[in-house]
C-alpha positions in Angstrom: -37.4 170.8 50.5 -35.7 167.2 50.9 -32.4 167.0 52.6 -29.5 167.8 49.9 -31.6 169.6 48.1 -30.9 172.9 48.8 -28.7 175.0 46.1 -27.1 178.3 47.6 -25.2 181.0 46.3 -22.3 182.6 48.3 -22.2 186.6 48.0 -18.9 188.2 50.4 -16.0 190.4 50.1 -12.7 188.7 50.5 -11.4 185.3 49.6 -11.3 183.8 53.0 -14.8 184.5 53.7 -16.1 183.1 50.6 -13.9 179.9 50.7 -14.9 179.3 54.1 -18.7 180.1 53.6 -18.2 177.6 50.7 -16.4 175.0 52.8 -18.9 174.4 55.1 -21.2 174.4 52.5 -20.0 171.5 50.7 -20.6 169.9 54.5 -23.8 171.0 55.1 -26.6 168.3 54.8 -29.5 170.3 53.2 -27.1 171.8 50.3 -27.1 170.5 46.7 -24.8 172.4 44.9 -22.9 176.0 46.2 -22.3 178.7 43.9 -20.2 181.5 44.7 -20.3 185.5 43.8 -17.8 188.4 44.6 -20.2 191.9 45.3 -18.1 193.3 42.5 -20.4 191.5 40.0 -23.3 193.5 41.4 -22.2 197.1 41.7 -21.2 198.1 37.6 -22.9 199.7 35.4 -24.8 196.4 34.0 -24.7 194.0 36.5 -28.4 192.6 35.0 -26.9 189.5 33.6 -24.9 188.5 37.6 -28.1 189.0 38.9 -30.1 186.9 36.4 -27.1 184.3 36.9 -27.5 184.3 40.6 -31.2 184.2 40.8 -30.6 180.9 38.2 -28.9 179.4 40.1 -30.0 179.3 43.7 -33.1 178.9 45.9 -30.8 180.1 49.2 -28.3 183.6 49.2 -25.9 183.8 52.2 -24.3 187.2 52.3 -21.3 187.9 54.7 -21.5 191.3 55.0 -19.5 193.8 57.8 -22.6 195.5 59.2 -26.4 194.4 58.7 -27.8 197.8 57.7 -26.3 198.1 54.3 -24.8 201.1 54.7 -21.5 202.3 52.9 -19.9 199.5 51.5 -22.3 197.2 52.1 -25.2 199.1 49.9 -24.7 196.4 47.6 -26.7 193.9 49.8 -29.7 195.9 49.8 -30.1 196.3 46.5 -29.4 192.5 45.7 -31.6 191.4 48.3 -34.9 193.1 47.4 -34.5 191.6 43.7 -33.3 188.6 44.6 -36.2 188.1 47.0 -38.9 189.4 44.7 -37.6 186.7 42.2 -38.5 184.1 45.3 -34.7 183.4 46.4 -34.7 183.6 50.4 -31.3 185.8 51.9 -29.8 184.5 54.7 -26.9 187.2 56.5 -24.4 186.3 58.2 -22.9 189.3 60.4 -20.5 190.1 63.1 -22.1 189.5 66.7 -22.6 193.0 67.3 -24.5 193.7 64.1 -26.9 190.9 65.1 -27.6 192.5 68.2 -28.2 195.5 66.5 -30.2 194.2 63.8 -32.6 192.6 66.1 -34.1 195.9 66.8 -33.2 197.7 63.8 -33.3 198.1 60.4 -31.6 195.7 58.8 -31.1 194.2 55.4 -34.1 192.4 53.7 -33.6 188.9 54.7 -35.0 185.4 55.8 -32.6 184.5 58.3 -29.6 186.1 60.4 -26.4 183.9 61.4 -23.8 185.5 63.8 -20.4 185.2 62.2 -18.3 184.8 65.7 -20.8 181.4 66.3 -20.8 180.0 62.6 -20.9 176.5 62.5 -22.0 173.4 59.7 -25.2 172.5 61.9 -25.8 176.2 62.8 -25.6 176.9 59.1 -27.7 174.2 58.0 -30.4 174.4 60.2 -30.5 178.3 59.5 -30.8 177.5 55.8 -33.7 175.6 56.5 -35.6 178.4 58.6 -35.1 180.2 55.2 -36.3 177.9 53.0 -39.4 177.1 55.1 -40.0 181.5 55.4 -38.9 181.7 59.2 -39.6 185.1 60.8 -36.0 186.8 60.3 -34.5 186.4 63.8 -31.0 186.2 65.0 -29.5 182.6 64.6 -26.8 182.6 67.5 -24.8 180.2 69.6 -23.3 181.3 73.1 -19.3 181.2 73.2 -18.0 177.8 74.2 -17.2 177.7 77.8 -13.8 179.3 79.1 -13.3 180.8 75.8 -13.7 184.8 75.2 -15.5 186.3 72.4 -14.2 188.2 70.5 -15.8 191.2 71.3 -14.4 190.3 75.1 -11.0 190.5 74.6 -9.5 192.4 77.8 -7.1 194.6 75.9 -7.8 196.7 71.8 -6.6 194.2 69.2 -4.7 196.9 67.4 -2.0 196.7 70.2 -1.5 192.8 70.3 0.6 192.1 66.7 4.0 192.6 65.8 4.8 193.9 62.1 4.9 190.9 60.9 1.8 189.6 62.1 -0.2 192.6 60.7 1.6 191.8 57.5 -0.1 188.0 57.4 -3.1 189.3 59.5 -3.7 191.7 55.9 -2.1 188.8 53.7 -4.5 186.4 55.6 -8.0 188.4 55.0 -6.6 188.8 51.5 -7.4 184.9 51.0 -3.7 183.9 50.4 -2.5 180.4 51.8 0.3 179.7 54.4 2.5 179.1 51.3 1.8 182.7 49.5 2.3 184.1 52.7 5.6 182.8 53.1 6.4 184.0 49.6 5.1 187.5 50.1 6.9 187.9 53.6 10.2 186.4 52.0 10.2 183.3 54.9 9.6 179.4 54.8 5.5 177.9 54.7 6.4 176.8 58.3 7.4 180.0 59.5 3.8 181.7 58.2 1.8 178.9 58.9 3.3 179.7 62.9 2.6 183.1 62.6 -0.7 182.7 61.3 -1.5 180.3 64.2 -0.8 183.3 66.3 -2.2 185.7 64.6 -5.6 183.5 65.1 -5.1 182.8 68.9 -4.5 186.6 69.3 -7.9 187.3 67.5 -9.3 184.5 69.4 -10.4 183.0 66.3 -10.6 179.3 65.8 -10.4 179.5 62.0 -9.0 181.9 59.0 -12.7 182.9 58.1 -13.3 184.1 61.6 -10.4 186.1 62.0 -11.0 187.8 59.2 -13.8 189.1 60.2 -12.8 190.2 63.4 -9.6 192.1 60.8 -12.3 193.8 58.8 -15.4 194.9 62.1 -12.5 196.2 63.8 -10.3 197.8 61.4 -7.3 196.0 61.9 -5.8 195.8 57.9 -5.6 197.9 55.0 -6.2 201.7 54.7 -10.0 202.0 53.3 -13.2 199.0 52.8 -11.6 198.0 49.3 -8.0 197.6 50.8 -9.0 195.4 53.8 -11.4 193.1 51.9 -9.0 192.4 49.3 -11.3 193.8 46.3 
């Protein structure tokens, strides 16, 4: 396809991660136009017309999902993926850097291309939309962690142990998709204060970004009680 004209369709549980998938999107040289889906619209009981919608409306699917097998919560992706692929729409995952590893030599969802959440970038993303659209063997798309910084599978100490209470209150508020502002009102305490706390709740996480440490929340199990709860459904 010619540059910018790609159209895609964003598929993820949570706000942040599909406003940040979204984001760099609207960046991304090859895209034309970005749609974006919640799972919800594909688990009820007639979820023919989402699909139908979907498969309209893009030639690309990215789908942030927690693990790569679609297993548990993420049996929606399976599902969505073999229709959506036998309609001639290419998938493209994007999955925690441990789930990449794993789907490598694995089973994994039906897919054209595999992007490692902790090493998302615009060029990483665009160039792996291409490798779908052109019918690339799947295969890990992966950058190695910028020098001096750890991963954040690296960290020298469990995550759970790092935050105070009120930085697992934005930490949950965060992966929820609510700005600095909503934050502040939820906690009770001024924009400044949350956007600080967010700021550390991110260098905690080792997270350059909101989208990013919201993963990390949800692999590791850092918010909410249950799958619904942490990903804000």
């Amino acid at each position: 396809m010619n540059q910018g004209s790609v159209r895609v369709a964003v598929v993820a549980r949570g706000e942040v991660a599909r406003s940040g998938l979204a984001a760099m999107l609207r960046e991304a040289a090859r895209v034309k136009q970005t749609t974006v889906f919640r799972p919800e619209e594909f688990t009820t009981a007639s979820p023919e017309d989402a699909v139908q919608l979907l498969i309209l409306s893009c030639d690309v699917v990215v789908m942030w999902c927690v693990n790569g097998s679609g297993t548990g919560e993420e049996a929606w992706a399976v599902r969505l993926a073999e229709v959506v692929r036998r309609n001639g729409v290419r998938v493209l995952l994007v999955l925690p850097g441990a789930e990449v590893r794993r789907a490598a030599s694995g089973a994994v969802v039906p897919c054209d291309g595999i992007l490692d959440q902790e090493a998302l970038t615009v060029h990483g993303l665009d160039e792996a939309l291409r490798k779908a659209v052109e019918g690339t063997q799947p295969a890990p798309v992966a950058q190695p962690p910028r020098h001096g910084r750890r991963t954040a599978g690296e960290r020298s100490r469990p995550p759970g142990t790092q935050f105070t209470e009120r930085e697992r209150r934005v930490l949950e508020l965060l992966v929820e998709g609510l700005s600095n502002r909503q934050i502040g009102q939820a906690l009770g305490v001024s924009e400044h204060v949350a956007k600080r706390t967010v700021a550390i709740v991110l260098s905690k996480l080792d997270s350059p970004n909101r989208t990013q440490a919201a993963a990390v929340a949800l692999r590791e199990g850092l918010v909410g009680s249950g799958p619904d709860a942490a990903l804000g459904a």
